[in-house]
VEXFIGU-350918 format. One record per atom (N, C-alpha, C, O): x, y, z. Coordinates in steps of 0.2 Angstrom, whole numbers, padded with zeros to 4 digits, always signed. Layout:
REM VEXFIGU-350918
XYZ/...
***
This chain:
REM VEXFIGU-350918
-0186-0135-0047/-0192-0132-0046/-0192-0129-0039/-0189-0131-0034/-0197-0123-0038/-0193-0119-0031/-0200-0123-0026/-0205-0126-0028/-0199-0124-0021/-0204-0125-0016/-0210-0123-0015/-0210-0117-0014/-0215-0124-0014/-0221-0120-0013/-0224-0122-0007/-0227-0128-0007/-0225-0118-0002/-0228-0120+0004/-0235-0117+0006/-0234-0112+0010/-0242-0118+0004/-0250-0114+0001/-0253-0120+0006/-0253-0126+0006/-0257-0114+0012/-0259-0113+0016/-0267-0117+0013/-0268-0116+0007/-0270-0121+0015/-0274-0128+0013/-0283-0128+0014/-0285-0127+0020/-0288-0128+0009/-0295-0124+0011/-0297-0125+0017/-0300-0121+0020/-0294-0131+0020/-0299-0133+0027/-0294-0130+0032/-0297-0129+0038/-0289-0128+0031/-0285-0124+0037/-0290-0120+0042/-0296-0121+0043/-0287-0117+0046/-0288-0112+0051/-0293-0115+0057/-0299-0113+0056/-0292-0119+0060/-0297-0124+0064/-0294-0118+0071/-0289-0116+0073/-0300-0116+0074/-0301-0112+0082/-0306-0116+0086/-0312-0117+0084/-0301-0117+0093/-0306-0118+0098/-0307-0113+0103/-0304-0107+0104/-0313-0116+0104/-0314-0111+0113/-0307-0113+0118/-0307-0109+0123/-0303-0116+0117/-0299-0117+0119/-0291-0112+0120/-0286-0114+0123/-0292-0106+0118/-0287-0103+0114/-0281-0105+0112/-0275-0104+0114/-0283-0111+0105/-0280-0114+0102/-0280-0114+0095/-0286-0115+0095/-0277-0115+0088/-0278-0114+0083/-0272-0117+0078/-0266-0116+0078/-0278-0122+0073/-0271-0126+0068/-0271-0124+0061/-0275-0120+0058/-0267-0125+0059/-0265-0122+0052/-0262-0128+0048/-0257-0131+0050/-0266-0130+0041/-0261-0134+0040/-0262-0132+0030/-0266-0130+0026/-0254-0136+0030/-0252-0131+0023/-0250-0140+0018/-0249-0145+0020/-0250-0136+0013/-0247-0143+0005/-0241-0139+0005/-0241-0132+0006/-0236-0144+0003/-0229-0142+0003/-0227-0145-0002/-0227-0151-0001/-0224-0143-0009/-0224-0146-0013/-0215-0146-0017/-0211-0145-0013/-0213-0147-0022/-0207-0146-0025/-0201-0148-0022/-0196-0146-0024/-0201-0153-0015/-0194-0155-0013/-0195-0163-0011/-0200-0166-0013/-0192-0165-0008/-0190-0174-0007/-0187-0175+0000/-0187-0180+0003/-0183-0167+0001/-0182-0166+0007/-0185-0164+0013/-0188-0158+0013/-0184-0168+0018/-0188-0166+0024/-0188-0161+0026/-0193-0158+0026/-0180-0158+0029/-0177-0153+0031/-0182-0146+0026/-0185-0141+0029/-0181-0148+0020/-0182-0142+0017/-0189-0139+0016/-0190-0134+0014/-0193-0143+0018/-0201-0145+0018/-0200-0141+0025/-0199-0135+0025/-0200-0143+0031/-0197-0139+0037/-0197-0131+0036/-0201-0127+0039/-0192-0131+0033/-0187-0124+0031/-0194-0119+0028/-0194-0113+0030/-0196-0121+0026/-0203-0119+0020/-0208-0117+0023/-0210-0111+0023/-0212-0124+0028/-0216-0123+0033/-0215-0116+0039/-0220-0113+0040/-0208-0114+0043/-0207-0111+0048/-0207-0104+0045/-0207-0099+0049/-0206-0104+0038/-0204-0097+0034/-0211-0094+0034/-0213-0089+0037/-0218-0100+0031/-0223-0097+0028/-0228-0096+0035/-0232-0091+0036/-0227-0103+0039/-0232-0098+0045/-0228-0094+0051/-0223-0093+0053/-0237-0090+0051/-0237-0083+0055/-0232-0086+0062/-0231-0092+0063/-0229-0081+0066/-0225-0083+0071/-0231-0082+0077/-0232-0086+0082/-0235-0078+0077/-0241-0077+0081/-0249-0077+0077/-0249-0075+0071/-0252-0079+0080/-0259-0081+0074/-0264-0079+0083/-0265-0082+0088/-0266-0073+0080/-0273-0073+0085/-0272-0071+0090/-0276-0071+0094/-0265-0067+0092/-0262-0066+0097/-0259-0073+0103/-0257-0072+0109/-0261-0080+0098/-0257-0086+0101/-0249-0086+0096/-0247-0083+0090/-0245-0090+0101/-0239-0091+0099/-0238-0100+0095/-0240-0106+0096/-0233-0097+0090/-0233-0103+0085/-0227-0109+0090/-0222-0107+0092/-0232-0117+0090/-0227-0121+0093/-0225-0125+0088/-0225-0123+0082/-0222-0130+0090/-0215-0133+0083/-0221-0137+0078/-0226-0139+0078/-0216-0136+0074/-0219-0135+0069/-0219-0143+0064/-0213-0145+0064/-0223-0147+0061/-0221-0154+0057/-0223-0154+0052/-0228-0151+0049/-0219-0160+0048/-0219-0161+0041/-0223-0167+0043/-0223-0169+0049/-0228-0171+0037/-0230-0179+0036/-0229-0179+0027/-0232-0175+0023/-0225-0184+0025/-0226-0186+0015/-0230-0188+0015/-0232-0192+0019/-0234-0187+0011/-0241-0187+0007/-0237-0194+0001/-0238-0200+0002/-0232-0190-0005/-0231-0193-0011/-0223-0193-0009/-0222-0188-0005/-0220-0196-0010/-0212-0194-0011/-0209-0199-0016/-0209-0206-0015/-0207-0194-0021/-0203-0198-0028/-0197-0195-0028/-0197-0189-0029/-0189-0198-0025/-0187-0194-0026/-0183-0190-0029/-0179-0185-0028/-0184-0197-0037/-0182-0195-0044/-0185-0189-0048/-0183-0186-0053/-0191-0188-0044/-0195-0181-0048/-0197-0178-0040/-0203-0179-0038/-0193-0173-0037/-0196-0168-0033/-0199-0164-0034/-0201-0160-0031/-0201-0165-0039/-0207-0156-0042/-0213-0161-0040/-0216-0159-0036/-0215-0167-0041/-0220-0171-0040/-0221-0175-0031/-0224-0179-0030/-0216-0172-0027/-0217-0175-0018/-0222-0168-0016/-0222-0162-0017/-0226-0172-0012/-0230-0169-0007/-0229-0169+0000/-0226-0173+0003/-0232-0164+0002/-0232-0165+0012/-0235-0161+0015/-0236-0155+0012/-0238-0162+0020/-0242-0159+0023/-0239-0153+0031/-0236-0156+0036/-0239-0150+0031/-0236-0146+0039/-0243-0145+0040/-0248-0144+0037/-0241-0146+0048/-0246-0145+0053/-0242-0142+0058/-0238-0145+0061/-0246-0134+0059/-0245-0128+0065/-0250-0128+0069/-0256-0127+0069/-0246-0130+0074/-0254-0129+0080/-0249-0121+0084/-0243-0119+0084/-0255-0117+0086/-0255-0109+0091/-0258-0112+0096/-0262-0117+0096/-0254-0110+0103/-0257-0110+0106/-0254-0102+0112/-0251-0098+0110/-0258-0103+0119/-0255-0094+0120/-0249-0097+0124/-0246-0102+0125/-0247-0090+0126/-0239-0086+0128/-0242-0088+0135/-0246-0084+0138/-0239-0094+0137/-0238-0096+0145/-0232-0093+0147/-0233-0089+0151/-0226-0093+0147/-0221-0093+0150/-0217-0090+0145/-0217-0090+0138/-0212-0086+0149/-0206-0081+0143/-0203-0087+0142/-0202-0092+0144/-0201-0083+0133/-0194-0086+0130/-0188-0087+0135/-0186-0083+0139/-0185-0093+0135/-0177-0092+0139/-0175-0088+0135/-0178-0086+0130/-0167-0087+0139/-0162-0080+0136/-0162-0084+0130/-0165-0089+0128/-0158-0080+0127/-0156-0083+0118/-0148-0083+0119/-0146-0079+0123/-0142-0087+0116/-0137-0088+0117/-0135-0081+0113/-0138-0078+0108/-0130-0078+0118/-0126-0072+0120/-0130-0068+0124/-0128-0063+0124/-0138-0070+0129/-0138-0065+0131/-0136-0066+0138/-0134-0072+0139/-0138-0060+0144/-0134-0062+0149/-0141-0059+0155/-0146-0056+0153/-0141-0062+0163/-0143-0061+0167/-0140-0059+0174/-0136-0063+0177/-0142-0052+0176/-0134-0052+0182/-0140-0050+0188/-0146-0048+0187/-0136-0051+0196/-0139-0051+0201/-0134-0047+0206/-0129-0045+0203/-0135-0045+0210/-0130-0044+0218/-0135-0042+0222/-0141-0039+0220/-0131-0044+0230/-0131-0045+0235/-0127-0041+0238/-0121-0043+0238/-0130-0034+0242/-0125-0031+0248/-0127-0035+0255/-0125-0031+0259/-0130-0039+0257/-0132-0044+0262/-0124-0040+0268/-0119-0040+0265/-0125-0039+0273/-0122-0041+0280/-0118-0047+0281/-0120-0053+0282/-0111-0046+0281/-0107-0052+0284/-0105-0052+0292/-0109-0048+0295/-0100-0056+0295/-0097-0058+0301/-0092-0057+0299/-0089-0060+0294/-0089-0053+0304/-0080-0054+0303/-0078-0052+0311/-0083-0049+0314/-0072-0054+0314/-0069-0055+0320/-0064-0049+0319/-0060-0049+0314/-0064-0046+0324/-0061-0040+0324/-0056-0040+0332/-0059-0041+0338/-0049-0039+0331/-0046-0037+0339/-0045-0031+0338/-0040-0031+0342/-0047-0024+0336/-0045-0020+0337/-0052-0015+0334/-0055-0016+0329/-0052-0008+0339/-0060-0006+0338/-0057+0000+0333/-0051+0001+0331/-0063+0004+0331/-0061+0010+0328/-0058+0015+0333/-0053+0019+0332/-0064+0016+0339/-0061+0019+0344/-0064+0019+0352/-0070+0019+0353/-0060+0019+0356/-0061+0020+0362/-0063+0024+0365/-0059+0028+0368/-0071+0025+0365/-0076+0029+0368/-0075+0030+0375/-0074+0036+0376/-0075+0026+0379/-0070+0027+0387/-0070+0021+0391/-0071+0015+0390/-0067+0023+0397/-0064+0017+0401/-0064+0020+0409/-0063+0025+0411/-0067+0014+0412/-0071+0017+0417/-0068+0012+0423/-0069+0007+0420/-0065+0012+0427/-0064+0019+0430/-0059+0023+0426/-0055+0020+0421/-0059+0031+0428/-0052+0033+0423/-0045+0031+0422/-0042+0031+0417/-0043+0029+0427/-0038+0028+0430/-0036+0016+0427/-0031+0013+0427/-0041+0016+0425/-0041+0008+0420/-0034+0009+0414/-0031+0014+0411/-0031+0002+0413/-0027+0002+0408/-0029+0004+0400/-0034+0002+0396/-0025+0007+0399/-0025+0010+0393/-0024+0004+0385/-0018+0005+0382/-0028+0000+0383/-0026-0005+0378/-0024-0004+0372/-0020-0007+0369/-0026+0002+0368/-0023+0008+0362/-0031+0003+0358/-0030+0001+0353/-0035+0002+0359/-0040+0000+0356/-0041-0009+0354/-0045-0011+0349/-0038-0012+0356/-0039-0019+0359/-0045-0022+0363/-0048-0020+0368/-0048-0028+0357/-0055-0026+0361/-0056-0032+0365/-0053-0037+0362/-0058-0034+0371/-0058-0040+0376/-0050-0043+0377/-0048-0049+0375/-0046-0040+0379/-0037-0042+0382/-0038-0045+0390/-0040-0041+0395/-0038-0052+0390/-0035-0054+0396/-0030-0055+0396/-0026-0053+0391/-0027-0059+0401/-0020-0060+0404/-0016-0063+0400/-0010-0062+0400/-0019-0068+0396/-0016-0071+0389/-0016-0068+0382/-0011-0069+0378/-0022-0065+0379/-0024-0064+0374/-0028-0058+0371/-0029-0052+0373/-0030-0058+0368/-0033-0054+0365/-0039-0056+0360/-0039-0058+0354/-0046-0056+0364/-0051-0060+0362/-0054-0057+0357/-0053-0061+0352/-0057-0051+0354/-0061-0047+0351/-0068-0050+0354/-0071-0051+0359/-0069-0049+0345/-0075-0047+0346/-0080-0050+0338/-0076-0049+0334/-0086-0053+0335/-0090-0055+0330/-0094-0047+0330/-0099-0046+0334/-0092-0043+0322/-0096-0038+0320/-0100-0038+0315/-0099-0044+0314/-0106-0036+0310/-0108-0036+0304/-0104-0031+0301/-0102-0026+0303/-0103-0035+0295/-0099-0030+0290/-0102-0030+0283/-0105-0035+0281/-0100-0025+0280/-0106-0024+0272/-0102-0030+0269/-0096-0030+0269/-0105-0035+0265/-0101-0038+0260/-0105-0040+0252/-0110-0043+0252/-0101-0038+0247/-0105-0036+0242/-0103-0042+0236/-0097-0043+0234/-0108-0046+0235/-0107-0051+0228/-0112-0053+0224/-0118-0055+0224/-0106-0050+0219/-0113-0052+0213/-0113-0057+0209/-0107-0060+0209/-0117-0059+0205/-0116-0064+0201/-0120-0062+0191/-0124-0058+0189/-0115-0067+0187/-0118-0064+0180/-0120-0073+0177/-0115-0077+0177/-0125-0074+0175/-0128-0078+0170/-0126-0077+0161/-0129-0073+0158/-0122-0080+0160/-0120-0079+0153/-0123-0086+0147/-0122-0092+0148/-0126-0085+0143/-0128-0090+0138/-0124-0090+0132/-0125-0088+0126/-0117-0095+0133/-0112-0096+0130/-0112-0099+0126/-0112-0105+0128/-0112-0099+0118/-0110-0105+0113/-0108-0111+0114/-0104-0111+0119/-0108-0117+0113/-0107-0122+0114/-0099-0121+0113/-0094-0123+0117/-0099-0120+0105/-0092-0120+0103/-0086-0116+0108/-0080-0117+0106/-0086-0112+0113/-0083-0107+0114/-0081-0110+0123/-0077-0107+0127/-0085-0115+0124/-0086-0120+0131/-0080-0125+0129/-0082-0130+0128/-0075-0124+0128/-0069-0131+0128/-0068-0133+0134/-0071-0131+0139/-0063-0139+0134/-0060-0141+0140/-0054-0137+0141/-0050-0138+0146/-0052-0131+0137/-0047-0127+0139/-0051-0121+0143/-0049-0118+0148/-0055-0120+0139/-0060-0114+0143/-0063-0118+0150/-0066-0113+0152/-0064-0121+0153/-0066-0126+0157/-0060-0126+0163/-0062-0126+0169/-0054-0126+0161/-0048-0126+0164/-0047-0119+0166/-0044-0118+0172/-0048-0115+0162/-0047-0105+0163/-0051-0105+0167/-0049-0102+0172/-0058-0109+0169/-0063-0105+0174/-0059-0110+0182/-0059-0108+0188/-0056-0115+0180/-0054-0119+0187/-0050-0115+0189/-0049-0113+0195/-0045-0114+0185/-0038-0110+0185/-0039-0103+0189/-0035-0102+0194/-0042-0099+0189/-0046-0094+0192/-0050-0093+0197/-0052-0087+0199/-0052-0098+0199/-0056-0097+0203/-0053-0098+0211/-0050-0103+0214/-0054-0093+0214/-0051-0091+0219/-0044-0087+0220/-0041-0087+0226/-0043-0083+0215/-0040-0076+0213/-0045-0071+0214/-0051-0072+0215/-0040-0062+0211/-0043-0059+0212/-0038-0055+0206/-0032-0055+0204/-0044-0051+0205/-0042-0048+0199/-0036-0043+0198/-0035-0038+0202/-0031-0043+0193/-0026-0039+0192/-0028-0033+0189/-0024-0029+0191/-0031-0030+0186/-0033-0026+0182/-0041-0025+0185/-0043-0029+0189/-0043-0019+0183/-0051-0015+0183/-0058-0018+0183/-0062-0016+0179/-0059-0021+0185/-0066-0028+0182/-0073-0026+0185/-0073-0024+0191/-0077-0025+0181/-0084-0024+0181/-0086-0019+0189/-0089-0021+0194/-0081-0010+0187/-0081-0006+0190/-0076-0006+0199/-0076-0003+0204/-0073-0011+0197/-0068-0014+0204/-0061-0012+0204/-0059-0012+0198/-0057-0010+0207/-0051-0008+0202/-0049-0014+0207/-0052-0018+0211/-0040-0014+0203/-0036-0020+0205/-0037-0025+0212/-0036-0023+0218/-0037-0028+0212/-0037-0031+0222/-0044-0029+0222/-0044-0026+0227/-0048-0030+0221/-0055-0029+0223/-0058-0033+0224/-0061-0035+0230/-0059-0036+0218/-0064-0043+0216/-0060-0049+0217/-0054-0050+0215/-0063-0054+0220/-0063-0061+0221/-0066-0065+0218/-0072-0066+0220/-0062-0070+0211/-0069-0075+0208/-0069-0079+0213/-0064-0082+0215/-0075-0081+0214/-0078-0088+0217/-0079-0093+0215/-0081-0098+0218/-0079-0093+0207/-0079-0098+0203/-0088-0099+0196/-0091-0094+0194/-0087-0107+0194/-0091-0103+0190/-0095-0109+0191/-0092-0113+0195/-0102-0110+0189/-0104-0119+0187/-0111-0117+0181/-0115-0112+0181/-0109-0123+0177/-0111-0122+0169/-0117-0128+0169/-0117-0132+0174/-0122-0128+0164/-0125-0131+0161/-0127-0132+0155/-0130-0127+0153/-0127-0137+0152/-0129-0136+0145/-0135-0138+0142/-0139-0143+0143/-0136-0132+0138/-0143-0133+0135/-0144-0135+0128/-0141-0132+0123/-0148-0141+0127/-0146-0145+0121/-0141-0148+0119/-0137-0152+0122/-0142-0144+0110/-0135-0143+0108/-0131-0135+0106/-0125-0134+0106/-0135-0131+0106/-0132-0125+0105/-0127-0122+0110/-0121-0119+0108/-0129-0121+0117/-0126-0117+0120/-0125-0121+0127/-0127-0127+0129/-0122-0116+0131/-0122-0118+0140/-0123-0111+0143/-0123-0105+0141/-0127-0113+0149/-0127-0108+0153/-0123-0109+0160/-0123-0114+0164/-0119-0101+0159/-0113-0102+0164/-0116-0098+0169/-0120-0094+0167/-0115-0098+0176/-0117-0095+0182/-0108-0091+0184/-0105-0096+0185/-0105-0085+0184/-0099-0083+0188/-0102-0080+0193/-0108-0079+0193/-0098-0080+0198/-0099-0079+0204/-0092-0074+0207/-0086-0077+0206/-0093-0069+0209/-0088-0062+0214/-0091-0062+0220/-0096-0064+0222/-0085-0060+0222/-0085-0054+0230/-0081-0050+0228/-0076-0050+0225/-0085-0044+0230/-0079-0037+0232/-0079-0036+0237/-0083-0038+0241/-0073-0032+0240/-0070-0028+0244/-0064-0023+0244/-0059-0024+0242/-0066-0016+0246/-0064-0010+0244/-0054-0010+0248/-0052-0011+0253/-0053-0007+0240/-0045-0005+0243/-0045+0000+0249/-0050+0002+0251/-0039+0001+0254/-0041+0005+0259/-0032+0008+0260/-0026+0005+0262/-0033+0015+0259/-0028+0018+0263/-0028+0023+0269/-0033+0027+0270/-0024+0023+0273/-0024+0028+0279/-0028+0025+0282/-0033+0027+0283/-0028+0017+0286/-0029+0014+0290/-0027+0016+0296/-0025+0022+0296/-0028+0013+0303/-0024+0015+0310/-0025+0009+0312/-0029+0005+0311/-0021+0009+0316/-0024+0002+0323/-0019+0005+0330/-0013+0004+0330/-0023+0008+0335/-0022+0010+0341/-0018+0018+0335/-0020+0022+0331/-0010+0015+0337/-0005+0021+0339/-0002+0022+0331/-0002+0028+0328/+0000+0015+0327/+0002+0013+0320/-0003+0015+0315/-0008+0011+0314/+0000+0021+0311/-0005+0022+0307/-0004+0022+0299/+0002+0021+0298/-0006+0024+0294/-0003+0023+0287/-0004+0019+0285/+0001+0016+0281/-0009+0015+0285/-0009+0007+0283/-0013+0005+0278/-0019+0003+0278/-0009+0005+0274/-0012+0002+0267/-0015-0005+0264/-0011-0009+0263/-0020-0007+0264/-0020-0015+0261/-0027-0015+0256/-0032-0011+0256/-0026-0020+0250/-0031-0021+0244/-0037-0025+0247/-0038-0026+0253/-0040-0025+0245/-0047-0027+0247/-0045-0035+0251/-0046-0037+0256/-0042-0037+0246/-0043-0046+0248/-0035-0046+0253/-0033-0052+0254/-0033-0042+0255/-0026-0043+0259/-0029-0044+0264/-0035-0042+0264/-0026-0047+0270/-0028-0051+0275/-0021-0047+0279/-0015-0048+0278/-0025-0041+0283/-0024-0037+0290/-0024-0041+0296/-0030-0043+0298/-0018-0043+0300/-0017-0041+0305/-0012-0038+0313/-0006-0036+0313/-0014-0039+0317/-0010-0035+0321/-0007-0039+0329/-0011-0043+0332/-0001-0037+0331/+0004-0041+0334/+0003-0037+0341/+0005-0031+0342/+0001-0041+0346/+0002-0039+0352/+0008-0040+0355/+0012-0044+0354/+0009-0034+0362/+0015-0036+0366/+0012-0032+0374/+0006-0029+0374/+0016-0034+0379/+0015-0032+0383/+0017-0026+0383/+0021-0027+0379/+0016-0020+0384/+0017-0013+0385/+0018-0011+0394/+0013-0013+0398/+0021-0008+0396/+0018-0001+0402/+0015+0002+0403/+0016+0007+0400/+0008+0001+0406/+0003+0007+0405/+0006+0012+0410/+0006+0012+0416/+0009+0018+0406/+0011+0024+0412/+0005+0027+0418/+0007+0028+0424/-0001+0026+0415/-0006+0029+0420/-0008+0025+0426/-0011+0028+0431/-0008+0017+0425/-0008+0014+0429/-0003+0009+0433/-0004+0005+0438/+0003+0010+0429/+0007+0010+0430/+0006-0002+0431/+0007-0006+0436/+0004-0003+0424/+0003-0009+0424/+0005-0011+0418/+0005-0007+0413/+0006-0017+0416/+0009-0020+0409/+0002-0023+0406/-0001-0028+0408/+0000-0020+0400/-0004-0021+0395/-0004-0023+0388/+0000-0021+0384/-0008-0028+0386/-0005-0029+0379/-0010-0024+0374/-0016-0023+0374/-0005-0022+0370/-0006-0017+0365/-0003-0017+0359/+0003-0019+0358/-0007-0015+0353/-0004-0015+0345/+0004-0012+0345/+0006-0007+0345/+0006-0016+0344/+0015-0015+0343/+0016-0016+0335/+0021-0012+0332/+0014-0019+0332/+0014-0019+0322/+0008-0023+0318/+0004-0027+0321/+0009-0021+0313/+0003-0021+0310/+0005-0023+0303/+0008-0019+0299/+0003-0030+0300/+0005-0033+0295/-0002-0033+0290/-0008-0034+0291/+0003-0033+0284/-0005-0032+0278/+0001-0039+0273/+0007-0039+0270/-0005-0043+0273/-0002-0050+0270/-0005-0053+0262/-0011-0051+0262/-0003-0056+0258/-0006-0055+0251/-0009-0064+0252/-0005-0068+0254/-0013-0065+0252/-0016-0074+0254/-0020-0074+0247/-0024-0078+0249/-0023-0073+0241/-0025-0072+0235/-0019-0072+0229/-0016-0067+0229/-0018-0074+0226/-0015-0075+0220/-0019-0068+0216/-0023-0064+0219/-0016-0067+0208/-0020-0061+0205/-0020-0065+0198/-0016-0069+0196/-0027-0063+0196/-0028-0068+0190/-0030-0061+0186/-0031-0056+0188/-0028-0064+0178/-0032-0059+0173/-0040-0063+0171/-0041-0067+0167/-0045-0059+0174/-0050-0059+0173/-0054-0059+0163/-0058-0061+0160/-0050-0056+0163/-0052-0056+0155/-0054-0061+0152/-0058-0062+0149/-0049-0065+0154/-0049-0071+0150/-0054-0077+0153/-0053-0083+0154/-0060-0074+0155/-0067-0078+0158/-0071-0076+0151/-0076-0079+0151/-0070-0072+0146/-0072-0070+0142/-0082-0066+0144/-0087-0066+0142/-0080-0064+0149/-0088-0060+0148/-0087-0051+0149/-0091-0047+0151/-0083-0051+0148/-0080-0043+0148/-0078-0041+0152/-0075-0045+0155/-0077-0034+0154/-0071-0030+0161/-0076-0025+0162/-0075-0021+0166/
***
């Protein structure tokens, strides 16, 4: 016998309250589940411009040697649309931030002047005393963004779990979300799970742009990827014009401190 789920004469109960119940006879099964299934099919998803909340069965009759003869009652209560829907699993929410960083810098872009003229010549060295080479704390653009992914449950292993630890703290080998190689740095990831269905995962980047045809003072041609770690080696020099010993950029090293991971395999695309 097929189910019949037939909306009940006293139904449609409205308050001043913008609130409204619906209650239905549900006939032909023994099954709870499928009395359920029946109820969610037959009521409206919105009634009155209110939104439909969960939905319940109560047995009236249940035989359940003869299901064509079990009853049950659903009861829908409407009430309104207070708060959005969360995402739905697979969809996604993304953010960034080009916010101002700090970075320490010993060598300037350029030596605007030096007064008296006749002052030693540093090749752009910025605070050099007798010992060292102090700099200086600059702001600098630094760009991270983040993506919310609503992950299946099933697709969350403890191997996929291990890919996000494994990775974290690399930088990507290949093209990733508009970055080319050396650009991007994962930060890692932190998950939560919702229910039974799904997790939601937070990833976290930094960029930082490739750079060629660098300088520092005199050495120039300096190539390094966004995450290489630039720096530069002082020596004493002769300053010819004042005829005194200066510490000045003598070389210039571009060092690899990031590991390269393949990004793909975080499974939220490239």
């Amino acid at each position: 016998m097929a189910i019949v789920c037939a909306e009940r004469m006293d139904s449609r109960q409205l308050t001043d309250a913008q609130s409204a119940e619906l209650l239905y006879k549900i006939t032909g099964t023994s099954d709870e589940s499928a009395a359920l299934s029946a109820l969610k099919a037959t009521a409206p998803a919105v009634l009155y411009g209110l939104k439909r909340q969960p939905v319940t069965v109560e047995p009236v009759h249940i035989d359940t040697a003869h299901p064509d003869k079990c009853i049950w009652t659903g009861t829908v209560n409407y009430a309104p649309f207070e708060h959005e829907d969360p995402p739905a699993t697979g969809e996604s929410v993304f953010n960034f931030d080009t916010g101002g960083g700090t970075q320490h810098i010993t060598q300037s872009l350029q030596t605007i002047g030096k007064y008296p003229g006749t002052a030693p010549d540093f090749k752009g060295a910025i605070g050099v005393t007798h010992d060292n080479v102090e700099g200086v704390d600059i702001t600098v653009p630094v760009y991270t963004f983040s993506e919310t992914h609503y992950v299946p449950s099933s697709t969350v292993t403890t191997s996929y779990k291990y890919t996000l630890f494994s990775l974290t703290g690399k930088v990507n080998n290949g093209s990733f979300k508009g970055l080319a190689a050396g650009e991007c740095l994962f930060l890692g990831a932190s998950g939560s799970k919702r229910g039974t269905d799904d997790w939601e995962i937070t990833f976290r980047f930094a960029g930082s742009p490739n750079r060629t045809g660098l300088s520092v003072g005199p050495i120039s041609g300096i190539s390094k990827k966004g995450w290489e770690y630039l720096w530069v080696r002082y020596a004493d020099i002769e300053d010819t014009a004042s005829h005194t010993l200066v510490k000045q950029p003598i070389g210039a090293y571009v060092e690899k401190v990031y590991e390269e991971g393949n990004f793909s395999s975080l499974g939220i695309g490239t």
